[in-house]
C-alpha positions in Angstrom: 1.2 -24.8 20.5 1.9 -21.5 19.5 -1.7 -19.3 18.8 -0.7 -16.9 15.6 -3.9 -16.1 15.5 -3.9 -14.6 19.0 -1.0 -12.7 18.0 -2.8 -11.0 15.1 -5.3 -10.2 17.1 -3.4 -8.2 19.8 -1.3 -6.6 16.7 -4.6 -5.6 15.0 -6.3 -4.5 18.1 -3.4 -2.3 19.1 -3.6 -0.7 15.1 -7.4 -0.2 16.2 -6.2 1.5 19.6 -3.9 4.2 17.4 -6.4 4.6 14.5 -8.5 5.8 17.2 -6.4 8.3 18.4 -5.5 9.7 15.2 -9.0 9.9 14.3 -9.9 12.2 17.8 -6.7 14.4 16.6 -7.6 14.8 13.2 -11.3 15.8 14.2 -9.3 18.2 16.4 -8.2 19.8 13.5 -11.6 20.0 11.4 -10.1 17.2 9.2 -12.1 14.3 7.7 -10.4 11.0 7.9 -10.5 8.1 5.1 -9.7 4.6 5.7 -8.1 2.5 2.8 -8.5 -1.6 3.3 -6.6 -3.8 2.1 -7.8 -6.9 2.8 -5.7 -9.5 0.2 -2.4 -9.3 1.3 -0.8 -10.9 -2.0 -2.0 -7.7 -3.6 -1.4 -4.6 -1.0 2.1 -4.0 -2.4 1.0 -3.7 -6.3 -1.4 -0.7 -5.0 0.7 1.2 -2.4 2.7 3.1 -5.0 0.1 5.1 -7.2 -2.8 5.2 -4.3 0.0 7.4 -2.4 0.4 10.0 -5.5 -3.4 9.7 -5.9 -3.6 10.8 -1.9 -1.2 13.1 -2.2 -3.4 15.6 -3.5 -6.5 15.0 -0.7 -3.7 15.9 2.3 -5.1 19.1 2.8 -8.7 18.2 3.7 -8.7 14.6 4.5 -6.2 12.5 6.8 -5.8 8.9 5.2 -4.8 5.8 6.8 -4.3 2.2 5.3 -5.2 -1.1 6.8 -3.5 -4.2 5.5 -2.8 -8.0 6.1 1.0 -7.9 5.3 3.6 -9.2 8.2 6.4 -6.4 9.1 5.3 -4.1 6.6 6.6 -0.8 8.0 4.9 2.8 6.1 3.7 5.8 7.7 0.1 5.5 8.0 0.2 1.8 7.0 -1.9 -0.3 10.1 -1.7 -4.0 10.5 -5.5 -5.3 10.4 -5.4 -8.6 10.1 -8.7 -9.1 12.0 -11.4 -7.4 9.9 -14.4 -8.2 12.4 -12.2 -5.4 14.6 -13.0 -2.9 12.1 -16.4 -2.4 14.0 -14.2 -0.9 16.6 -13.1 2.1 14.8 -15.1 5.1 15.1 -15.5 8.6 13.3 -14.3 7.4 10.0 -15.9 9.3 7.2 -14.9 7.2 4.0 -14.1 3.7 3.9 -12.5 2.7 0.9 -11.7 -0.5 -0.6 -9.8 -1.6 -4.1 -11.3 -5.5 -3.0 -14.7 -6.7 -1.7 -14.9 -6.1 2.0 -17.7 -7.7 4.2 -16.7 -5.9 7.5 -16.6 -2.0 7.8 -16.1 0.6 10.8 -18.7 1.7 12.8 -21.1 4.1 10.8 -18.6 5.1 7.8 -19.8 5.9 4.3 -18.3 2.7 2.6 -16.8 3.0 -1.2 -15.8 -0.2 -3.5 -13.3 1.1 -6.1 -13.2 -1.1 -8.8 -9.3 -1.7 -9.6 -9.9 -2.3 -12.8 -9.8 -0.5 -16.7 -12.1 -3.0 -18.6 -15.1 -4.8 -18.2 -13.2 -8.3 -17.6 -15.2 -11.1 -15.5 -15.9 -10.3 -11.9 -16.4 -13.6 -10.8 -17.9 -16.8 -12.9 -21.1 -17.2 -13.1 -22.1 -19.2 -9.9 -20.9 -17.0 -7.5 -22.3 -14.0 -8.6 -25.0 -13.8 -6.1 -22.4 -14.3 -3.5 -20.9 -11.3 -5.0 -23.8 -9.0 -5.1 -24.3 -9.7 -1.6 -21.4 -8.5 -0.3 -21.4 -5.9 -2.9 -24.7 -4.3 -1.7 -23.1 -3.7 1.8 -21.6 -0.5 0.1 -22.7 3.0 -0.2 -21.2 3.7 -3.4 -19.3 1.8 -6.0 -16.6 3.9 -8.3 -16.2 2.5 -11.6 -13.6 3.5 -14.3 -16.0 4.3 -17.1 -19.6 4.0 -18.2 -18.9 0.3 -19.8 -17.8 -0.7 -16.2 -20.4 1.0 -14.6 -23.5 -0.9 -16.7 -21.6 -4.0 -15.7 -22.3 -3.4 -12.0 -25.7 -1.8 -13.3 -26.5 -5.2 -14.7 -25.6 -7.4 -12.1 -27.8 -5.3 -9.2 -30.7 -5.5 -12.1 -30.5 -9.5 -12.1 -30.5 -10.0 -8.6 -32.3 -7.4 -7.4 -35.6 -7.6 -9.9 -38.2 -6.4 -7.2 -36.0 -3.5 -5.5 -36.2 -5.6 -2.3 -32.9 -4.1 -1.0 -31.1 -0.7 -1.6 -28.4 -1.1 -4.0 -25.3 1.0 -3.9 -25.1 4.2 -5.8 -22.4 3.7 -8.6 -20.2 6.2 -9.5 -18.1 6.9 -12.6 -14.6 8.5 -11.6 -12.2 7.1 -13.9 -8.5 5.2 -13.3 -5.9 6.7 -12.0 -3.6 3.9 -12.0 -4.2 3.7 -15.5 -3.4 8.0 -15.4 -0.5 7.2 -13.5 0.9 4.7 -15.7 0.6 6.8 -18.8 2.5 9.5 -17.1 5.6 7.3 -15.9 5.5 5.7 -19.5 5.9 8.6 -21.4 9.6 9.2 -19.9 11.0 6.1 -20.6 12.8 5.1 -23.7 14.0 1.7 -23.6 12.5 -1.0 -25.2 14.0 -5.1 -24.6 13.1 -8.3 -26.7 11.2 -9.9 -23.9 7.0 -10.8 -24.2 5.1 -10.9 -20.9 2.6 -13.6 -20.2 -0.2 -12.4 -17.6 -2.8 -15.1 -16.6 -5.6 -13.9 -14.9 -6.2 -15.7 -11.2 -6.5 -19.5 -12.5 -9.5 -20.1 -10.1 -11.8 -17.3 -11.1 -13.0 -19.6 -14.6 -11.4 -22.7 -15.0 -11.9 -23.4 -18.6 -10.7 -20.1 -19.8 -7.5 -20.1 -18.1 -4.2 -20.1 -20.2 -2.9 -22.0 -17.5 -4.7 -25.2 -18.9 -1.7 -24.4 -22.0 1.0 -23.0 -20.7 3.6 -25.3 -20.8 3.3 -25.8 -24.0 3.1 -22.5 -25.0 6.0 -21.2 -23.0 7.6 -24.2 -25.0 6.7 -23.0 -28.3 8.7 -19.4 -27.4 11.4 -21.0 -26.6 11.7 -23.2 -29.6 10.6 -20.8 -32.4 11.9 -17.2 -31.0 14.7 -15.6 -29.6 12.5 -13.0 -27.1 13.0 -13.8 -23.5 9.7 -14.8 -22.2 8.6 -13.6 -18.8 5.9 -15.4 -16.6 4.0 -12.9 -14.4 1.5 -15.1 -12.2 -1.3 -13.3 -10.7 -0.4 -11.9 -7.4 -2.7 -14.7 -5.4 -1.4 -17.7 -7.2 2.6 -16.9 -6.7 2.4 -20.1 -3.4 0.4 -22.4 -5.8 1.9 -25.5 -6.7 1.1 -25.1 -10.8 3.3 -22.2 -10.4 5.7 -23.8 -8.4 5.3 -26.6 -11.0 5.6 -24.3 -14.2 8.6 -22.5 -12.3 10.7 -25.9 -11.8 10.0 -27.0 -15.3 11.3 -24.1 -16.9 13.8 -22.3 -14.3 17.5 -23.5 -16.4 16.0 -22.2 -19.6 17.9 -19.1 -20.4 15.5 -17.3 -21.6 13.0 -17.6 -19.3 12.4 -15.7 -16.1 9.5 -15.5 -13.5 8.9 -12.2 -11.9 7.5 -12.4 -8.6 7.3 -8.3 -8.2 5.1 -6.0 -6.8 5.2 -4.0 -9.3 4.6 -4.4 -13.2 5.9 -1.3 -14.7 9.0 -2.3 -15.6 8.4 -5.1 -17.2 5.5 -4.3 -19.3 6.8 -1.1 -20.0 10.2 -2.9 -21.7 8.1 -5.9 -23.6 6.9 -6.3 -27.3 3.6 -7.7 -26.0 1.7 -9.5 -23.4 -0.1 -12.3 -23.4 -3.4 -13.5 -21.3 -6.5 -14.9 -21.1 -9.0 -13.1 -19.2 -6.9 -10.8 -17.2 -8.2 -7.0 -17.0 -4.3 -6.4 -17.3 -4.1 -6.9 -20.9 -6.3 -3.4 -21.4 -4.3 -1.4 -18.3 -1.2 -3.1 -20.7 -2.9 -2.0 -24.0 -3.7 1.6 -23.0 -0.4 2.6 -21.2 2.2 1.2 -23.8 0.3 1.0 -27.7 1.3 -2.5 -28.1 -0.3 -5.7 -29.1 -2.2 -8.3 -26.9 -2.7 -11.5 -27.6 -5.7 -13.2 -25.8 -5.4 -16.6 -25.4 -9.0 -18.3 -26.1 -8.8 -22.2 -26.8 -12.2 -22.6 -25.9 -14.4 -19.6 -27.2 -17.8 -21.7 -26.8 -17.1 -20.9 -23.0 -17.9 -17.4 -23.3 -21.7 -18.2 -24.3 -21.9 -21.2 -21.6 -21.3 -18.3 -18.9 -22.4 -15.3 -20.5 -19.9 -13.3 -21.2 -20.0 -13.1 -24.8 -21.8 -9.5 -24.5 -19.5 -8.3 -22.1 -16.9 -5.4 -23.9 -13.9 -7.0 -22.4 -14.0 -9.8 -25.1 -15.9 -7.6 -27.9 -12.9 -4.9 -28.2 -10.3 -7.8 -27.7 -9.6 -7.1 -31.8 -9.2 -3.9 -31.2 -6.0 -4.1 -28.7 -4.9 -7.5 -30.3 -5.5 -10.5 -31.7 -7.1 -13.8 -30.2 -5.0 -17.0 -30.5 -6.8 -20.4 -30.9 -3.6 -22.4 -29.9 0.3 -22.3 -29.6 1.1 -21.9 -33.2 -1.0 -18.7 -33.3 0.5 -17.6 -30.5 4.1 -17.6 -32.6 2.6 -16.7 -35.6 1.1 -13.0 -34.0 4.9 -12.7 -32.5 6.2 -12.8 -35.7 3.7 -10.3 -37.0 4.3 -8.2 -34.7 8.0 -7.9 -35.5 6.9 -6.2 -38.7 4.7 -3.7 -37.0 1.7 -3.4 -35.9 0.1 0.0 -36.9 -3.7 -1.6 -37.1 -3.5 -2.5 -33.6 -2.3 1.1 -32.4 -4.9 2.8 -34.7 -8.2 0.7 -33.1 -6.1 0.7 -29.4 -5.9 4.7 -29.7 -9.7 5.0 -30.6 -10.8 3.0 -27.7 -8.7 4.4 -25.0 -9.9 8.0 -27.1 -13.7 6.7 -25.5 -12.3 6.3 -21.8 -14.2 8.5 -19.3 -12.1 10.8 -17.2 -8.3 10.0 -19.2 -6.1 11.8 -17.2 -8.6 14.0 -14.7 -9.3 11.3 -12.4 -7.5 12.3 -9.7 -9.8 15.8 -9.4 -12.3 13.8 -10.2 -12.2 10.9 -7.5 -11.3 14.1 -4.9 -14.6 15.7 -6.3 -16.8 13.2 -5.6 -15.9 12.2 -2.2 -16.1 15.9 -1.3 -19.7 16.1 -2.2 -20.1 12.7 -0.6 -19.1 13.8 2.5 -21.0 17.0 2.1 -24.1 14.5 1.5 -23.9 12.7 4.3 -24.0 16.2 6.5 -26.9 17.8 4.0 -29.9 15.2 3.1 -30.5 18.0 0.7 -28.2 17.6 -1.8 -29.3 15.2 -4.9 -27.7 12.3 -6.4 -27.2 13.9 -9.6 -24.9 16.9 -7.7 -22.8 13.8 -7.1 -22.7 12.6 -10.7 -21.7 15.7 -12.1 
């Protein structure tokens, strides 16, 4: 039987071998070299395009590389990786970076979680949190996209570390720059289509609070009581599932409905009315870079208080980007309102984004603080709050 595993290995292991080297030649050079790790491989592609403008501006000081898990994926700098354990191998990395949770690193490199999200959505339900904070901890620094996000991550290192047995990572506030690069793009398009996008979030993160649990017969509903072409975006890491193979089969000879499978978003957000979603950190990246509506999907609001998450600012500013629909019929109804304007929603949307650290500087900003990083880890000296400011 054919080993694919084996086969990954050698691939990854020869990426390891030519990391190396450009590592010695970049050092050769008085360059320090970042690593990117991409370790979910339904989610690579949706990154690639805005961490390479982001880098753009760091070639002069830093070399960067990327690791991923996708098959015949052919960029410069792009390594296949598929064997993380190998990371261990590489050597003279300064900055490891990561947009996911990583529990293998290179040998001795300052390690850096960047939070790939704009709002304080659910990291994980509530009974795998400690998993989380354990693999969590394993970092040097976490960068979060504003002070809200940054008390999340506060919070969770308060609850399971109580006594200060182990040293937590230092987090960060550096704001978004997808969200910076999205605004940008957005502003120079014009054209707007009659098509709503519907957004889950990943259907196995909470079970109850998926819109998944309703989808049929909301995608139903659309079709029966408006004329807008409704789009289905699944999260990346369900797109193989068999409910969205399901919900694809049941729907795919309606004319007016599509599933976009994509990469990339832009297009189709950037064209819609609205979006619709449950618990997906989406519907604020959505909210922010277009002005239009959200509707949140929340059949089951008790849910929030069963797990918590009642406080978190995620569901408290949902009002403020949208409106919260109870069932299918509300789901119409807010359409329909929305057809006739909805200057509230951009009034409340254009205070809150008003509020976001770093709008638009986060790309000096992200450079700044992994300058003084790497000046850190070279002078003992220098104080946290250096790094801060």
């Amino acid at each position: 039987m054919f080993d694919h595993r084996l086969v990954d290995i050698c691939k990854t292991f020869y990426s390891i071998i030519i990391i190396n080297i450009i590592v010695i030649l970049s050092k050769l050079i008085k360059k320090k070299v970042i690593f990117f790790y991409h370790p979910r491989k339904n989610l690579t592609l949706n990154h690639v395009h805005y961490l390479e403008d982001l880098f753009s501006y760091f070639y002069r000081d830093y070399v960067v590389l990327h690791g991923h898990e996708v098959k015949n994926y052919k960029r410069k700098y792009f390594f296949y990786v598929s064997q993380s354990f190998l990371m261990r191998l590489l050597f003279n990395i300064d900055i490891f970076l990561s947009l996911n949770v990583c529990e293998k690193f290179p040998n001795k490199s300052i390690n850096i979680y960047m939070h790939h999200d704009v709002s304080t959505a659910p990291l994980v339900e509530k009974k795998k949190e400690k998993q989380l904070y354990e693999r969590l901890i394993r970092y040097n620094y976490i960068f979060s996209s504003d002070e809200k996000s940054k008390k999340m991550f506060s919070n969770l290192f308060i609850k399971y570390n109580k006594n200060n047995i182990k040293k937590i990572p230092k987090i960060l506030c550096v704001g978004y720059y997808k969200l910076d690069f999205l605004i940008k793009k957005f502003k120079k398009l014009k054209k707007f289509d009659k098509q709503i996008v519907i957004a889950p979030s990943d259907y196995r993160h909470i079970k109850e609070l998926t819109i998944l649990n309703n989808l049929n017969e909301i995608i139903k509903k659309l079709l029966l009581k408006t004329n807008y072409k409704i789009i289905f975006r699944p999260y990346p890491a369900n797109r193989d599932s068999k409910l969205i193979k399901n919900i694809k089969k049941k729907f795919q000879k309606e004319k007016n409905f599509s599933l976009d499978m994509s990469d990339d978003y832009f297009e189709i957000y950037s064209r819609s009315l609205c979006l619709i979603t449950d618990i997906s950190g989406t519907a604020y990246t959505y909210a922010f870079m277009t002005g239009r509506p959200i509707i949140f999907f929340s059949n089951n609001e008790s849910t929030l208080k069963k797990f918590s998450l009642s406080d978190l600012d995620y569901f408290k500013d949902r009002k403020k980007v949208g409106y919260i629909a109870n069932n299918s019929n509300d789901v119409v109804k807010y359409i329909k309102k929305f057809e006739n304007g909805y200057n509230n929603i951009k009034k409340t949307n254009r205070n809150l984004i008003n509020k976001f650290d770093y709008l638009g500087k986060s790309k000096n900003r992200i450079k700044n603080v992994l300058d003084k990083i790497v000046i850190k880890n070279f002078r003992l000296d220098i104080k946290n709050e250096e790094i801060e400011k």
